[in-house]
LOSE-436101 format. One record per atom (N, C-alpha, C): x, y, z; residue number from 1; residue in one letter. Coordinates in Angstrom, 2 decimals. Layout:
<recs>
px,py,pz,seq,type
X,Y,Z,NUM,a
...
</recs>
This chain:
<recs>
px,py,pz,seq,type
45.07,-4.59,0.80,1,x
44.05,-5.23,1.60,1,x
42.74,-4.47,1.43,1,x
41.70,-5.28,0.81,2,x
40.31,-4.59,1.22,2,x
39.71,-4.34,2.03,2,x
39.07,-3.42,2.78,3,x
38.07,-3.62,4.14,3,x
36.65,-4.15,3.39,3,x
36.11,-4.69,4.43,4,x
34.85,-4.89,4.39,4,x
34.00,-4.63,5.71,4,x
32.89,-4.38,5.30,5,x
31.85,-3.89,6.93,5,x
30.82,-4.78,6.95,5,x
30.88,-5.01,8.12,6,x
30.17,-5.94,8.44,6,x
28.71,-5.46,9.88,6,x
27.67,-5.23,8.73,7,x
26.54,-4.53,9.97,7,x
25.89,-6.25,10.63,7,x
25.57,-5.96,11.88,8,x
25.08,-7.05,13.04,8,x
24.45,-6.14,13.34,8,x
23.15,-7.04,14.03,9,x
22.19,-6.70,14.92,9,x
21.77,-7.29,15.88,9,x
22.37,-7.04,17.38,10,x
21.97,-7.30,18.67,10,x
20.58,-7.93,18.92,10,x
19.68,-9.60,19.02,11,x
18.70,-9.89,18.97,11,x
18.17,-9.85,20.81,11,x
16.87,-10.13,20.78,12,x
16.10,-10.05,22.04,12,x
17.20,-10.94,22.99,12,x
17.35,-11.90,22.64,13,x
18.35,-13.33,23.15,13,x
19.73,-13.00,23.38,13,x
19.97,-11.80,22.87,14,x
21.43,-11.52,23.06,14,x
22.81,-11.74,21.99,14,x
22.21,-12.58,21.35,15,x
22.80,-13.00,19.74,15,x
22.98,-12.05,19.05,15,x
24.03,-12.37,18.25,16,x
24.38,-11.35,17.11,16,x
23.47,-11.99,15.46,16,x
23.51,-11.24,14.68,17,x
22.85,-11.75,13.24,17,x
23.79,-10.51,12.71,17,x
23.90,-11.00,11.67,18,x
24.77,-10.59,10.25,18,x
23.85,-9.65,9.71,18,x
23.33,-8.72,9.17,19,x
22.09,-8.07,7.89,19,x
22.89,-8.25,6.86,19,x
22.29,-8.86,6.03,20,x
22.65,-8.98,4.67,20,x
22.53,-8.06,3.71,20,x
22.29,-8.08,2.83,21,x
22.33,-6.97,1.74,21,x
21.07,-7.19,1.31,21,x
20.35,-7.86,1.39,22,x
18.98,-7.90,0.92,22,x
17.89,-8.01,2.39,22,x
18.64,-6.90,3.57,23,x
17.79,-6.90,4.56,23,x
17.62,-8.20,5.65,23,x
17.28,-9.90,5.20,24,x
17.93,-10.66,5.87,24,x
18.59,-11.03,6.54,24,x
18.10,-11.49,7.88,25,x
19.43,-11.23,9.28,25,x
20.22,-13.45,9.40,25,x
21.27,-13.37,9.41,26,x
22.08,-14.48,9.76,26,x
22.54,-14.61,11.20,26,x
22.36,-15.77,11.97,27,x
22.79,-15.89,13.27,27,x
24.00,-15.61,13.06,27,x
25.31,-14.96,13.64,28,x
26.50,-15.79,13.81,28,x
26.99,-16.36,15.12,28,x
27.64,-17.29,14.98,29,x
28.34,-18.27,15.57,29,x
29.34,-17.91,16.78,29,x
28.84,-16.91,17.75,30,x
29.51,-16.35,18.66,30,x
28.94,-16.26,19.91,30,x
29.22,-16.57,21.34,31,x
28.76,-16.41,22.32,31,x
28.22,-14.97,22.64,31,x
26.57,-15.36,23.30,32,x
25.83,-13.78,23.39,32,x
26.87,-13.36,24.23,32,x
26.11,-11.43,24.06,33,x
26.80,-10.79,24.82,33,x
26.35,-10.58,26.59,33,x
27.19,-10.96,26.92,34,x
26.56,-10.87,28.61,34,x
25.97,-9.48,29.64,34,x
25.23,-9.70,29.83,35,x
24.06,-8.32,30.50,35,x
25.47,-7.42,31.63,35,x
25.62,-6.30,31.60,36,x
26.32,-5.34,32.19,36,x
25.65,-4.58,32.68,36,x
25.68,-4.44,34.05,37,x
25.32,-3.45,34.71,37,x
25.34,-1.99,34.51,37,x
24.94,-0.66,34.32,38,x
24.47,0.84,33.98,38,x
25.79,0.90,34.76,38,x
26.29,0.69,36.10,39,x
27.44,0.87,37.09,39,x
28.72,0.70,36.13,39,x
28.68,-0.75,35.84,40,x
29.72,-0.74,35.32,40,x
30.01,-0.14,33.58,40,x
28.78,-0.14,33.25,41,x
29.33,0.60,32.10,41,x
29.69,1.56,32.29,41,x
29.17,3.09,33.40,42,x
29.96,3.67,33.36,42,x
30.75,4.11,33.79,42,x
31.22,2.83,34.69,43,x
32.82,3.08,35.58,43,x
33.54,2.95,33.93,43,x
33.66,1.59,33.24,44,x
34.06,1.62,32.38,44,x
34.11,2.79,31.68,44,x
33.22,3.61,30.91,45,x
33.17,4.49,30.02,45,x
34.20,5.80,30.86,45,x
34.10,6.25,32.14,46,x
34.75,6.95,32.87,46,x
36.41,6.86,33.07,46,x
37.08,5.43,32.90,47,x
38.08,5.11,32.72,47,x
38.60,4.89,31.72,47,x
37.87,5.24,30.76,48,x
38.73,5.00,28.95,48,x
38.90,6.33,28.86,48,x
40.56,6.71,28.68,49,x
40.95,7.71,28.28,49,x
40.66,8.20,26.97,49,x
40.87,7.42,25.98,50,x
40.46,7.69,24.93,50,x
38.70,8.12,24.42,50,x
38.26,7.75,25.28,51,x
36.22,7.87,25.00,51,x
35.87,8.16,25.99,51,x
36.06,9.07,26.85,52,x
35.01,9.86,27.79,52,x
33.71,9.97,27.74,52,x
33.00,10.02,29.17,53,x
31.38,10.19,28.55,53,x
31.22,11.76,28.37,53,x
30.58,11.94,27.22,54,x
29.86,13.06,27.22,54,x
29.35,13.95,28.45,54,x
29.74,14.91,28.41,55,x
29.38,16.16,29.40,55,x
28.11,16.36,29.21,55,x
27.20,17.13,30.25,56,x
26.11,17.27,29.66,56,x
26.32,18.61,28.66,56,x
26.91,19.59,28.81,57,x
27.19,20.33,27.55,57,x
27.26,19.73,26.19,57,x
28.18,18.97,26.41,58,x
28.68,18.09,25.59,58,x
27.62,17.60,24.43,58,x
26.73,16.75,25.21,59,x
25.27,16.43,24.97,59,x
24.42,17.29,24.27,59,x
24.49,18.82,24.86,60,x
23.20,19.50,24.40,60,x
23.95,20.12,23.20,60,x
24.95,19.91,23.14,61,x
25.65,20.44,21.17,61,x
25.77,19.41,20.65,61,x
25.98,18.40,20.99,62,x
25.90,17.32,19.77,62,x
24.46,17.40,19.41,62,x
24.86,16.91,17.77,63,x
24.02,16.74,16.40,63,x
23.37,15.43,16.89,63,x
21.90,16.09,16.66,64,x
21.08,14.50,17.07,64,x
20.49,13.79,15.44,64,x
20.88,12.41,15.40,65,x
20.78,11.96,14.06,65,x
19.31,11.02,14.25,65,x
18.88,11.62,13.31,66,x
17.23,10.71,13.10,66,x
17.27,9.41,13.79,66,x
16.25,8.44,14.59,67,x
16.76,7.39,14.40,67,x
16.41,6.44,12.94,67,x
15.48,6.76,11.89,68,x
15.36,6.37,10.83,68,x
16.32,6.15,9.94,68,x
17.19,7.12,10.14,69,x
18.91,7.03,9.61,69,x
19.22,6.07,10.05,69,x
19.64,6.08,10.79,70,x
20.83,4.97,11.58,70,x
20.04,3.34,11.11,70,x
18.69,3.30,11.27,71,x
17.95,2.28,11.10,71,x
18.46,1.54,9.62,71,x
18.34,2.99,8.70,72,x
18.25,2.81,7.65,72,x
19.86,2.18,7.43,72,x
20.86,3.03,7.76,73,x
21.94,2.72,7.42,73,x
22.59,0.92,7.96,73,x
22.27,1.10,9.96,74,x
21.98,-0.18,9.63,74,x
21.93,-1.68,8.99,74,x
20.83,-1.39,8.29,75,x
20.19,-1.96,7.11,75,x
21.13,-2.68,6.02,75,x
21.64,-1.01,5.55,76,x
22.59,-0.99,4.45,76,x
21.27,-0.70,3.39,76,x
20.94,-0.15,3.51,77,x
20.33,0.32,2.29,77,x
20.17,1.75,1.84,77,x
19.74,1.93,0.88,78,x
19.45,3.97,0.50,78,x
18.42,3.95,1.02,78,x
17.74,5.47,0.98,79,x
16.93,6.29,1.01,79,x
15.44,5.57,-0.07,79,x
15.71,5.22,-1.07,80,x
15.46,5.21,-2.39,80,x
14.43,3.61,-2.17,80,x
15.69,2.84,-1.87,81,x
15.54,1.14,-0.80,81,x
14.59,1.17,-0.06,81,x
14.72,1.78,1.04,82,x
14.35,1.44,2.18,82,x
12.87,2.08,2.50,82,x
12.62,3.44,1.74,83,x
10.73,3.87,1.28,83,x
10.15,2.71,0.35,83,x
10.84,2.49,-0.66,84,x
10.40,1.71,-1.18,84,x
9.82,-0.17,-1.14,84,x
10.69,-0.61,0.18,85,x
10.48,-1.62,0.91,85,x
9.44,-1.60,2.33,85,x
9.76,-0.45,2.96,86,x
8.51,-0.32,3.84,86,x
7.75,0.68,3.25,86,x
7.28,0.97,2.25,87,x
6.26,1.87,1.60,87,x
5.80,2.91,2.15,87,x
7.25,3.70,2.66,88,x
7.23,4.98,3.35,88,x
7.38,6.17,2.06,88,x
6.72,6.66,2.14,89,x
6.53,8.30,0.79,89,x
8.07,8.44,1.04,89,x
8.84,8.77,-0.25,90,x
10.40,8.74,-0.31,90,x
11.00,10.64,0.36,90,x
9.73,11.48,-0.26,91,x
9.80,12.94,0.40,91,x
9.65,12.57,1.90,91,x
8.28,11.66,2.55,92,x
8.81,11.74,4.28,92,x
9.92,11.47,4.80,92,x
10.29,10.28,4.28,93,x
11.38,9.74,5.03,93,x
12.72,10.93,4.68,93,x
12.66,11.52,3.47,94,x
14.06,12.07,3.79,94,x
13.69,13.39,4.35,94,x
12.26,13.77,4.47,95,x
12.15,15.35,5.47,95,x
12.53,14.61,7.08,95,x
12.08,13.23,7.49,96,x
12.60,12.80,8.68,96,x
13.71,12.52,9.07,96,x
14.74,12.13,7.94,97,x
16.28,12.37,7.88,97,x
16.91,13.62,8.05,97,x
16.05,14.45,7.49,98,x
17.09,15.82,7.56,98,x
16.66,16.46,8.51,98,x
15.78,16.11,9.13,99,x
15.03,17.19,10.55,99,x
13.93,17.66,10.12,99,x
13.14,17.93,9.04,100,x
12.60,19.04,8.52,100,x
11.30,18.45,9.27,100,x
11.39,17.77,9.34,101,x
9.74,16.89,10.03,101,x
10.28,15.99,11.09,101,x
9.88,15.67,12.10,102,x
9.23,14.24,12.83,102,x
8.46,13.75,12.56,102,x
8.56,12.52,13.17,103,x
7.41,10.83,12.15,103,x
6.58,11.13,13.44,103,x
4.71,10.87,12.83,104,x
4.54,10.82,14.24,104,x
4.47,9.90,14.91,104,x
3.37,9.54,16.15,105,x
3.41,8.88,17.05,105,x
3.12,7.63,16.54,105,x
2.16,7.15,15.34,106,x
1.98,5.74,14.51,106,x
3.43,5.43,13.64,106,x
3.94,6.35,12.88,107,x
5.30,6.67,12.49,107,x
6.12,5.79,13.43,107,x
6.43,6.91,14.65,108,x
7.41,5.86,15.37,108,x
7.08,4.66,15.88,108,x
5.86,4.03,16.04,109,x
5.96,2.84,16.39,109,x
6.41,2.34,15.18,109,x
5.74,2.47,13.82,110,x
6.28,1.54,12.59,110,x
7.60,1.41,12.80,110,x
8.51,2.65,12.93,111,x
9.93,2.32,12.75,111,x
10.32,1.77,13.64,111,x
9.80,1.43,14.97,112,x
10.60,0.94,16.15,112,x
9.87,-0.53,15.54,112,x
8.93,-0.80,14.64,113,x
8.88,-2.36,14.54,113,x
9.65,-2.70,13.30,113,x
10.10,-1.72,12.12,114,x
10.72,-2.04,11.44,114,x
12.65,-2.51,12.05,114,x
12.57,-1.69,12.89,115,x
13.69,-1.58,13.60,115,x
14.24,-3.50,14.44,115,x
12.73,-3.51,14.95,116,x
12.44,-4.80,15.48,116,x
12.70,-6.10,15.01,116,x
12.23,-6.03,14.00,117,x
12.00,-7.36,13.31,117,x
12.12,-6.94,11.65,117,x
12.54,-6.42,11.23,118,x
12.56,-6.70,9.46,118,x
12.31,-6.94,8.44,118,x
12.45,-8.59,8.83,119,x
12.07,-9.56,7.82,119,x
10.47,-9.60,8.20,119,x
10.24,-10.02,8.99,120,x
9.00,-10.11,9.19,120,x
7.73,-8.93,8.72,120,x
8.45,-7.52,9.09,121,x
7.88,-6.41,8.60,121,x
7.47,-6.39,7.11,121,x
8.69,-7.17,6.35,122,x
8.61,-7.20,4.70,122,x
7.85,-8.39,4.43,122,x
7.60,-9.38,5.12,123,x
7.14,-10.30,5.27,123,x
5.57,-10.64,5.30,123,x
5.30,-9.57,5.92,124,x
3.83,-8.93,6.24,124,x
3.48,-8.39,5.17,124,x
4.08,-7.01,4.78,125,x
3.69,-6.25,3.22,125,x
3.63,-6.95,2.27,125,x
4.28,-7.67,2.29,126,x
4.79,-9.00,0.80,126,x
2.69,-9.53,0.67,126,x
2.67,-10.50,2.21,127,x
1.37,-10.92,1.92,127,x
0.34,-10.27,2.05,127,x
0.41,-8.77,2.56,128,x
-0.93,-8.33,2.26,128,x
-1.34,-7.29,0.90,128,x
0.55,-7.35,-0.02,129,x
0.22,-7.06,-1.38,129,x
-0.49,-8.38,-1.98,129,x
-0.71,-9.22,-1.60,130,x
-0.88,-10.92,-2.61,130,x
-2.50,-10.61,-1.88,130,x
-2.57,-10.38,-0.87,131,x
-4.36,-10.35,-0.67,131,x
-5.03,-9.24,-1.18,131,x
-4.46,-8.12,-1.40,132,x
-5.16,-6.77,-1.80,132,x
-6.02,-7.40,-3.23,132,x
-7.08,-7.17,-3.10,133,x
-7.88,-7.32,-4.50,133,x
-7.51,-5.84,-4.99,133,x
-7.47,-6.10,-6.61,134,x
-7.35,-4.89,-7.30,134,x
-8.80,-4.07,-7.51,134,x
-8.19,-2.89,-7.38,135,x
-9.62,-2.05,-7.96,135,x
-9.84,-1.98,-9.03,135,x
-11.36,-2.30,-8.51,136,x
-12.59,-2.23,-9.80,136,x
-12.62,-0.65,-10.76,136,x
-12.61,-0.79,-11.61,137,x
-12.51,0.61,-12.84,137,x
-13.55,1.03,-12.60,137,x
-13.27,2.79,-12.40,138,x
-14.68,3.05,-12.37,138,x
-15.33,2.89,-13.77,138,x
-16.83,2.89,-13.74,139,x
-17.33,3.01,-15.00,139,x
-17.81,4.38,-15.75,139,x
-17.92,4.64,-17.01,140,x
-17.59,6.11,-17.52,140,x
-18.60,6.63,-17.20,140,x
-18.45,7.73,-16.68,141,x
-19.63,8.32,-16.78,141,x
-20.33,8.74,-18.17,141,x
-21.74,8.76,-17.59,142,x
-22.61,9.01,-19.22,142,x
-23.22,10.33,-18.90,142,x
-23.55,11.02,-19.86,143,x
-24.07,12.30,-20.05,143,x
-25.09,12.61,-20.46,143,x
-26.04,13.22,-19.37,144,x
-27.33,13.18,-19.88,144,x
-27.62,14.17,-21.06,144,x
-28.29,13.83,-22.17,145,x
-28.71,15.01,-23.33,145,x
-30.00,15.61,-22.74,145,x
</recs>
């Protein structure tokens, strides 16, 4: 038997969408998920033997993972992909993966809109590569005798 993984992304509406492999989100065909109360999630989370909530100890040793990662992964795409589609410098994004840096405050909004919406994000770059006029050459300089 093969596995396969299947990444979804939770929409404003409550809907699930599929991400495709080329970034592209698909509705699927499943009743949203219904709004839960903070209470009951964590009576719930408190009563699963198996998944306890985190202690706050607990908390302050766990490994905190970029959220650009997760975004990225997500996605389903590389490192390599995913600078290269939102035209993030391929050295930032992986100094923001590994810790070595934080994105800043314009940074994180980009990613919380890449995070947002996607298609639309690529959607945007797409047409304002088609409007960019190319630059004019400079002309040589001449040398005075």
């Amino acid at each position: 038997m093969k596995n396969k993984t299947t990444v979804v992304r939770l929409g404003g509406d409550g809907r699930l969408r599929r991400v495709n492999s080329d970034g592209s989100l698909t509705l699927l065909k499943i009743k949203p998920i219904p709004d839960l109360s903070e209470e009951f999630i964590e009576a719930a989370a408190r009563n699963d033997p198996d998944n306890p909530p985190m202690t706050a100890q607990q908390l302050a040793k766990a490994r905190h993972v970029p959220r650009v990662r997760t975004l990225r992964f997500t996605l389903g795409m590389s490192q390599q992909e995913f600078a290269k589609r939102y035209r993030i410098p391929l050295g930032t994004l992986r100094d923001w993966e590994q810790g070595r840096t934080e994105p800043d405050e314009a940074a994180r909004a980009y990613i919380d809109v890449i995070a947002h919406d996607p298609e639309h994000v690529l959607n945007a770059l797409r047409a304002q590569r088609k409007k960019s006029p190319s630059r004019p050459k400079r002309p040589a300089s001449v040398s005075s005798q």
